[in-house]
C-alpha positions as CSV (number, residue, x, y, z in Angstrom):
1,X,114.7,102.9,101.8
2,X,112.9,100.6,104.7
3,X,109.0,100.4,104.1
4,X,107.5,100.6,107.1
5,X,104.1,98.8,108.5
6,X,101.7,101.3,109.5
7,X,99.9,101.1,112.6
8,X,96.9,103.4,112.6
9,X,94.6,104.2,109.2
10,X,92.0,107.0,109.0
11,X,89.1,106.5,106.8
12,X,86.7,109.6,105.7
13,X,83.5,109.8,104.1
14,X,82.3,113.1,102.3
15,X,78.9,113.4,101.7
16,X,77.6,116.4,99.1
17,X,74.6,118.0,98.2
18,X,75.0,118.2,95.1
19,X,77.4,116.7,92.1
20,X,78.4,120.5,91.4
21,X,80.2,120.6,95.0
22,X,81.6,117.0,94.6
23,X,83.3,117.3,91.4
24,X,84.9,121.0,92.7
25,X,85.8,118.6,95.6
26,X,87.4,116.2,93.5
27,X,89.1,119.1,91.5
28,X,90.6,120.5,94.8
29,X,92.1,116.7,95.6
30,X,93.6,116.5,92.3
31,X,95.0,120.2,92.3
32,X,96.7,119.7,96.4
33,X,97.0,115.9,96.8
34,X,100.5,115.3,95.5
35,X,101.7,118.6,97.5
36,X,100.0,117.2,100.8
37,X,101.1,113.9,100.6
38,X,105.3,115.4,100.4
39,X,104.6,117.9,102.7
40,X,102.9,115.1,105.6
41,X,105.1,112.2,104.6
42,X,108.0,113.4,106.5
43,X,105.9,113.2,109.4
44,X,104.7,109.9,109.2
45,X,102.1,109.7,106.5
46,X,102.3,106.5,104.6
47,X,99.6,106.3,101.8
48,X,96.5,108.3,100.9
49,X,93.7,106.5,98.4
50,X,90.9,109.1,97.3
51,X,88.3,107.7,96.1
52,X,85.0,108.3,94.7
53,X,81.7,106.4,95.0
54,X,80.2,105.2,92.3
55,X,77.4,102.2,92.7
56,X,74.7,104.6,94.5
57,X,72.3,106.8,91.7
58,X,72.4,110.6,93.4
59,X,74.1,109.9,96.3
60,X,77.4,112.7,95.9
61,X,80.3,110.8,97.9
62,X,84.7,110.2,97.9
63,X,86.3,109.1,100.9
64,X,90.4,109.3,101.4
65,X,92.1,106.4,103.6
66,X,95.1,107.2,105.1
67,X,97.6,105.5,106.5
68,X,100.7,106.7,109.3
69,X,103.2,104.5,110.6
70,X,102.6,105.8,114.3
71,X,99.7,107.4,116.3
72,X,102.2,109.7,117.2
73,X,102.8,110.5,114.0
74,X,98.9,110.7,113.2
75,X,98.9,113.5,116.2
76,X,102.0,115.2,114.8
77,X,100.0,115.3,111.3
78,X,96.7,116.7,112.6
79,X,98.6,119.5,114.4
80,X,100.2,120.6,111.2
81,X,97.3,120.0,109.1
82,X,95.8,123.4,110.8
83,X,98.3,125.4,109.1
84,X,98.1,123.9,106.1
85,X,94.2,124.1,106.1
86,X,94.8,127.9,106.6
87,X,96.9,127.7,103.8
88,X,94.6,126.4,100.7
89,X,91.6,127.4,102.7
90,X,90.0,129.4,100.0
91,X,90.4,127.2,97.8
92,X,87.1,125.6,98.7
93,X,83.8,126.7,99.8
94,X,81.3,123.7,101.1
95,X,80.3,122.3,103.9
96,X,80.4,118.2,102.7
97,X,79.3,116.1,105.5
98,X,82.3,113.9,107.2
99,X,82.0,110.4,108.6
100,X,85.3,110.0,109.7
101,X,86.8,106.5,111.4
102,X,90.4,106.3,113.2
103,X,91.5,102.5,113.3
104,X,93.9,100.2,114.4
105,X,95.2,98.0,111.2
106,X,94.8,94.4,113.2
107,X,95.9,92.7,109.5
108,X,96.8,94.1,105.8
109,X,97.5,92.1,102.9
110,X,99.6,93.0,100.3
């Protein structure tokens, strides 16, 4: 199987109110990660990190990085992402707030 390089990354803060709605947040990643990351791969969907931040006292935050191999296949993934939001959607209730970036990968080291 060829590896490929990806081109365009996606970083995303989430920011919660409390602890309560960030560990149901984690619990939703680890209950539909795996299934999102087969179901978006075929489009283009590279890797997904979740992470969850740790060195701030009461500040409630993960952030996911993804990366796709295309910014077409970025587009094709957002489009399809609507269904499958519809899909899990009540699976969770809050409102976290979202930083999210869209970048370029200029360099990676591996």
């Amino acid at each position: 199987m060829k590896q490929m390089k990806p081109q365009l990354s996606s970083f995303n803060v989430f920011s919660f109110k409390t602890e309560a709605e960030m560990i149901v947040w984690i619990k939703f990643w680890e209950k539909h990660a795996d299934d999102y990351f087969k179901r978006f791969s075929p489009f283009g969907l590279l890797k997904i990190t979740f992470n969850q931040v740790w060195n701030k006292k009461n500040v409630f935050k993960t952030s996911t990085y993804f990366e796709y191999e295309s910014p077409e296949a970025f587009k094709k993934i957002q489009k399809e992402m609507e269904t499958w939001r519809k899909d899990i959607s009540d699976d969770y209730k809050f409102s976290p707030i979202v930083d999210a970036t869209r970048n370029i990968i200029l360099q990676q080291f591996e």
